[in-house]
N, C-alpha and C positions, 0 to 999 in steps of 0.2 A: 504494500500500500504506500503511495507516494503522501511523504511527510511535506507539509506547506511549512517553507521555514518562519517564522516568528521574529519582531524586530529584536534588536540585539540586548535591549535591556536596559535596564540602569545602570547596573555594573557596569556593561558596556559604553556606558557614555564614553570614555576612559581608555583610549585602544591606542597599545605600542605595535610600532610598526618596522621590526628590520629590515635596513635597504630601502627603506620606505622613499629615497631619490633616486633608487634606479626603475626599470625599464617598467615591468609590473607594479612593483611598489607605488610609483608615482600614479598609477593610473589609480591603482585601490586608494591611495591618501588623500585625490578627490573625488573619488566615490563616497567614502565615508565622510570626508567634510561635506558634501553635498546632503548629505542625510541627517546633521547637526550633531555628531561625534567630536569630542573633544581628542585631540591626537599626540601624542607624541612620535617624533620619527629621530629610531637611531641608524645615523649612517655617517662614514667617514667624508663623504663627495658632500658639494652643493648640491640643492635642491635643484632639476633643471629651469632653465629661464622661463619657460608658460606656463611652470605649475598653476592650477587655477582653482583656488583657495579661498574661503571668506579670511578676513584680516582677525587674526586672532583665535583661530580654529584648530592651527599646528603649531606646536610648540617643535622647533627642531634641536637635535644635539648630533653635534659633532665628536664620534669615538667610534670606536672599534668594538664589534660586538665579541669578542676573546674578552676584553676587558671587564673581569667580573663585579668588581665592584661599583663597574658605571652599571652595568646591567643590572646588578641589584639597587639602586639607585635609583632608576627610573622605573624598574616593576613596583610600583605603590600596592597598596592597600584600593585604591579606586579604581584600579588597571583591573578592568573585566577581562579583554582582549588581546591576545599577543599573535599578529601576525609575522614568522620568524622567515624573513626571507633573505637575510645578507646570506652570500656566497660570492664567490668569483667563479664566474658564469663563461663558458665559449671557451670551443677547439682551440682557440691560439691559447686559452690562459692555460690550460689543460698541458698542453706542450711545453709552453713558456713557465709555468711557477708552478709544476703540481704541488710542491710542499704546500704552497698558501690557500691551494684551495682544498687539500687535506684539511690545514688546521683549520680555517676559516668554518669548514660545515661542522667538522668535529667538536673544537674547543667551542665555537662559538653556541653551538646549536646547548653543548653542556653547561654552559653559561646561562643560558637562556631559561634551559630545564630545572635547574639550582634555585636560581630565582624566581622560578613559577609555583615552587612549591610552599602547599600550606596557602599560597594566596586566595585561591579556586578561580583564577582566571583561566579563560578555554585559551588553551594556544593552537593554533594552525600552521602546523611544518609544511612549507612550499620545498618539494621534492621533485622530480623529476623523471620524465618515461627513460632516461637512463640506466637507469636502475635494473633495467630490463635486460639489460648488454644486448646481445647478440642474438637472443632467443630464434630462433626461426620460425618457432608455432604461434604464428601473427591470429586474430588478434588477441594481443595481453590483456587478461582479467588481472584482475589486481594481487593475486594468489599464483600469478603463472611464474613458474622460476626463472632464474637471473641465471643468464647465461654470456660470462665475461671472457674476454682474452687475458694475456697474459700479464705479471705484473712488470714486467719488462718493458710494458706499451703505457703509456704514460697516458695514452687516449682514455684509460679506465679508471683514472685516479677520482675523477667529478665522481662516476656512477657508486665505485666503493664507498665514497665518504658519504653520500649520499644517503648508500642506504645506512650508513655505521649511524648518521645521526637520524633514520627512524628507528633501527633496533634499542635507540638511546630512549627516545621519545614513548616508545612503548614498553620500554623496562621501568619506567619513572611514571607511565602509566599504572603500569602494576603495583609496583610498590607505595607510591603517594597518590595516587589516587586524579593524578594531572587528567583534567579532561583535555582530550588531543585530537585531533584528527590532522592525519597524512592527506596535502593535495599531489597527485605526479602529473605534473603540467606537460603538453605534448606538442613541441613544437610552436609556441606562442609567440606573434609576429605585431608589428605594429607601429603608431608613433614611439617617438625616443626610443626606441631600441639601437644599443651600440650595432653601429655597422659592421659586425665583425660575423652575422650570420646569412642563412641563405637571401634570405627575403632583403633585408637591412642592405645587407652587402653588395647585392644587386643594383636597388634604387639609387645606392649613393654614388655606385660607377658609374649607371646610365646619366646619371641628373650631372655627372662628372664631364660627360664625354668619353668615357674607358667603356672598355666590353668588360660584361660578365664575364665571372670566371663558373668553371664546369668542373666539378671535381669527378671522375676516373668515366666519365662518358654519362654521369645523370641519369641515369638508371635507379639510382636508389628511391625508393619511395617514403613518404613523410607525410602525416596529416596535419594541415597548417592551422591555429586556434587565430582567432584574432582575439586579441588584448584584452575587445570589451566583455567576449563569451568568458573570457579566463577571470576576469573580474567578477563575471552575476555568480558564474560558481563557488569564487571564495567567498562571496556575500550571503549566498543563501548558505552553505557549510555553516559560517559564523550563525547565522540564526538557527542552527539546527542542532537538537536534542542527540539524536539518531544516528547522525555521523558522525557524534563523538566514538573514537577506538577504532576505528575504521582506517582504511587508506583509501581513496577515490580518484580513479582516472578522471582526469579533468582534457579533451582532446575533441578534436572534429573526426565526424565518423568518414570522412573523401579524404581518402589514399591518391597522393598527386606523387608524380615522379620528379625528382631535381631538377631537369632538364624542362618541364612543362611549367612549370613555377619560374623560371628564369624568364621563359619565352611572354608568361602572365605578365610578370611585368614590365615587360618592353611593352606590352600593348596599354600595361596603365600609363607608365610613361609616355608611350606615343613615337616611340623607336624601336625598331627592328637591328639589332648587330648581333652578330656573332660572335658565340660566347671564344674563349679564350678557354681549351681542353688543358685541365692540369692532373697531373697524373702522381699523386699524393705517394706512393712511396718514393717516385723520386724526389717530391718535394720534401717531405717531412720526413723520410726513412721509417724505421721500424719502430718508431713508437707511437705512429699512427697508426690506427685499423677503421676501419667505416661499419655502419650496420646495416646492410640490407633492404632492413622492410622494418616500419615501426609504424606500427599500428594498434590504437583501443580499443578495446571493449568496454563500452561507456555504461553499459546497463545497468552496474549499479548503483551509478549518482542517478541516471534517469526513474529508475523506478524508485528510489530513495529519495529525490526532490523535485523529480520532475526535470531538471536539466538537460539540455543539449546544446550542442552549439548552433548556433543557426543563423551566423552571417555567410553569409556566400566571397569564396575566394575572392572573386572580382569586386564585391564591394568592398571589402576591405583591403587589396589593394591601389584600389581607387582613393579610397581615405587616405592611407600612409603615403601615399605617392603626392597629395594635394598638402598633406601635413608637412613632408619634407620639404617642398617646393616655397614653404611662407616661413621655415625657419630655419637660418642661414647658422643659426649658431650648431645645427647638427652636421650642417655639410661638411662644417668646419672640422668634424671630429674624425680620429686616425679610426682607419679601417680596419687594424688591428691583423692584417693579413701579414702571417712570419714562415719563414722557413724553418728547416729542421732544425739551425742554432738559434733559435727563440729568435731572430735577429728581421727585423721589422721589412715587409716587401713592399 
């Protein structure tokens, strides 16, 4: 029976937010200002330049979510909500700094856990269809097993830490009694997203004058989320009883291939070139590896709150493409594209 999620509460007036200035975060910090939540957001970056905020709605702190005694600091007694979304996110950082984004999901995620205890505020861990590795037996329910390469490949470090800070989340479940729920976000695309992924990465070459780049022939398939589906999902989760304990695929249920996503947005853009074929072991050597086919099985947030995703690819690159084109301060930002010496292309 589909659960109608519930506003967030009183306690909820009250919602910390990690990461709450990057890509997702920013969009849920004015979802929830928009709803009259009082906010605090911890993240080390500025806030980006169009956050769009009542005055006085976010309180921001600058720190690092490792840091436990700012995290204890800001989880209050009035903190209903902790949406726990810092990490160091994207293939180049995965390459470039596995250590930090070890620590980053690890320490920080146990930081977070520490100080949620005894409060009874619900936390929501933003996890990732990563977590999935390599499986073949598409699509993943949320119980399907993780199947990773080696630790040698540096491409698995995000997915391990990952999942280490939900076996964290649900062991602190059990024992204190933390109400939690795991989201695994799939592929989520949108405004402010660093240009360092497929979709991002794309529009900021075309809108550049560069050709796409094509990693081993685009063949790999991907279910693309736009931002605002990935947002009503954590919004209704926070309102819901029922997804507490749980883990929930959060994705669109259209399977696109690499290659047809590239081609998408040359038509949102309104240009046709030819991608640029990179062929990732010679780029990045062996401690790249790719996945295949990543795809959800979404049925049980649907039948649990009624969700799906249901913007259509093209309108949502229709959005981010109109959204990139009126804000010059994202153009401005590095593409984040490295070779296999973490060394910037």
């Amino acid at each position: 029976m589909t659960e109608t999620p519930t506003p967030l509460g009183t306690r909820a007036e009250h919602v910390l937010v990690t990461g709450g200035h990057g890509f997702i975060g920013s969009h849920l910090v004015e979802a929830l200002a928009a709803r009259g939540r009082r906010i605090t957001v911890l993240d080390p970056a500025d806030p980006p330049p169009d956050l769009a905020v009542r005055a006085g709605s976010v309180r921001h702190v600058r720190g690092d979510v490792r840091d436990a005694d700012l995290v204890r600091r800001e989880i209050t007694p009035s903190t209903g909500l902790i949406i726990h979304l810092s990490s160091l996110v994207g293939v180049d950082q995965y390459l470039y700094d596995p250590l930090d984004v070890i620590d980053i999901a690890v320490t920080g995620t146990r930081a977070v856990l520490d100080a949620t205890r005894d409060t009874g505020a619900k936390l929501i861990l933003a996890s990732t269809s990563e977590v999935y590795g390599r499986n073949p037996d598409t699509p993943w329910a949320e119980n399907s097993d993780r199947v990773l390469g080696p630790t040698t490949a540096d491409r698995w470090s995000y997915s391990t830490s990952k999942a280490a800070a939900e076996h964290m989340t649900f062991a602190h479940a059990r024992r204190y009694g933390t109400r939690a729920t795991v989201l695994r976000y799939f592929n989520v695309y949108g405004p402010r997203q660093r240009p360092a992924y497929v979709v991002s990465n794309t529009v900021h070459r075309l809108l550049h004058g560069d050709p796409p780049l094509l990693y081993d022939g685009g063949e790999q398939t991907r279910c693309f989320t736009y931002v605002r589906d990935a947002v009503a999902a954590t919004l209704a989760v926070a309102g819901s009883r029922a997804a507490e304990g749980l883990v929930l695929n959060v994705g669109s249920e259209r399977e696109t291939t690499v290659a047809e996503i590239v081609r998408a947005v040359g038509v949102a853009v309104g240009c046709s070139v030819e991608p640029v074929l990179l062929d990732t072991r010679t780029a990045f050597g062996t401690v790249y590896e790719d996945i295949p086919r990543r795809v959800p099985d979404t049925s049980r947030i649907a039948g649990l709150l009624g969700w799906r995703a249901t913007t259509e690819i093209e309108e949502g690159l229709a959005e981010t493409v109109a959204w990139a084109r009126a804000n010059d301060w994202w153009a401005g930002q590095s593409r984040g594209e490295r070779n296999e010496r973490g060394v910037a292309r």
